[in-house]
N, C-alpha and C positions, 0 to 999 in steps of 0.2 A: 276552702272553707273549713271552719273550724268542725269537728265534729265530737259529737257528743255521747252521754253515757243515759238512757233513757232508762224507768222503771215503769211496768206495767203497773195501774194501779188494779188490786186485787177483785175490785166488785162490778159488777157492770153498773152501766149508769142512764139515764133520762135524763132529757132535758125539755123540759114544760115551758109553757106561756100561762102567763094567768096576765088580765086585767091592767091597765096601767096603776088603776087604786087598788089592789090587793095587797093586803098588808105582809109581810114576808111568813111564808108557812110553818107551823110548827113540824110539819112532816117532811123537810126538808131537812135531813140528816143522815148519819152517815160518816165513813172515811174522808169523803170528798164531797163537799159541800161548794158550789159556788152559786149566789144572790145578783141580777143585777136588775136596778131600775132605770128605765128612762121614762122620757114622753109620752110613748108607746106601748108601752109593756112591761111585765115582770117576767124575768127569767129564772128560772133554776134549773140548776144542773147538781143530782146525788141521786142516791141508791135508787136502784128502780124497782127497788123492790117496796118503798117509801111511799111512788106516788098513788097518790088515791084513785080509784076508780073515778070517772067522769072531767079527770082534768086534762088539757090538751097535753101531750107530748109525743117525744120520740124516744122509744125505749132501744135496750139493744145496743149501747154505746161502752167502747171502751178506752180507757184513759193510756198515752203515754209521756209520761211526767218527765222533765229534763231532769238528773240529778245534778244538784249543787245550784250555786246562783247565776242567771244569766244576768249579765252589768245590765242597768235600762239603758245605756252609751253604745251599746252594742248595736252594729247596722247587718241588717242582711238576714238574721237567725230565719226568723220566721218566714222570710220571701223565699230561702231559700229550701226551706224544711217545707214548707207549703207546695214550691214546685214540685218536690220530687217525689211527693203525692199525686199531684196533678199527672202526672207524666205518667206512674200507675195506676190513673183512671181510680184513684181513692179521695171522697171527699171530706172535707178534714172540720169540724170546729174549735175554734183555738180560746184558750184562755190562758192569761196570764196573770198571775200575781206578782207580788212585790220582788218575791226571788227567783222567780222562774218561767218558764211556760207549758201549757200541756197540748197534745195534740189528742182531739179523742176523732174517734172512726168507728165508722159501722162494724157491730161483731164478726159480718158476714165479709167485713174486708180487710179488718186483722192481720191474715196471713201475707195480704198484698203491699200491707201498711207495712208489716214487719221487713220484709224482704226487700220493699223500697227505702228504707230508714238504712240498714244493713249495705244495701249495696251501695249508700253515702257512704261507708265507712262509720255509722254510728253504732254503739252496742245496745242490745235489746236483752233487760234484765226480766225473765218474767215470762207467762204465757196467756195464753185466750182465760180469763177468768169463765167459770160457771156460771151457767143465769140463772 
């Protein structure tokens, strides 16, 4: 497998549910921002230091960003970056943008995440951000 060159991102992050009709929030900001809606629900995921009191989330979260682009032609990245999560009992929520993908993980499993990423043979730029 290919392996890859990761960045911590700097801030700890949340990720909230609001409403399926909630219009997207203005306290959704931040270094790392990501919006999603479906059927079901709205999502956001940034600074958690952002969300408001009384909104549901999960705080606690931290990001590790692929550097450079991953092709979307590319097969296997994430099955395989996800197992070797799995396999250190860390559980992972994934987002991907246009050039890339992120893996975030609970702060409390960071070190586990880090060391499984690592013992792919991937580099881990970055450490535990402050909450």
């Amino acid at each position: 497998m290919t392996t890859f060159h990761f960045r911590v991102h700097p801030e700890r992050l949340a990720i909230a549910r609001l409403d399926r009709s909630a219009a997207f929030p203005d306290w959704a900001r931040g270094g790392f921002v990501n919006l999603a809606r479906t059927a079901d629900e709205v999502s956001v995921v940034c600074s958690q230091s952002h969300v408001p009191p009384g909104v549901v989330h999960e705080r606690e979260r931290v990001a590790f960003g692929i550097v450079g682009v991953v092709e979307m032609t590319t097969i296997g990245v994430l099955a395989a970056l996800c197992a070797a999560l799995a396999r250190a009992k860390v559980s992972v929520f994934v987002i991907s943008t246009y050039d890339t993908d992120w893996l975030i993980v609970r702060a409390e499993q960071f070190a586990l995440a880090k060391a499984a990423l690592e013992a792919e043979g991937h580099a881990i730029e970055g450490e535990l951000p402050c909450s």
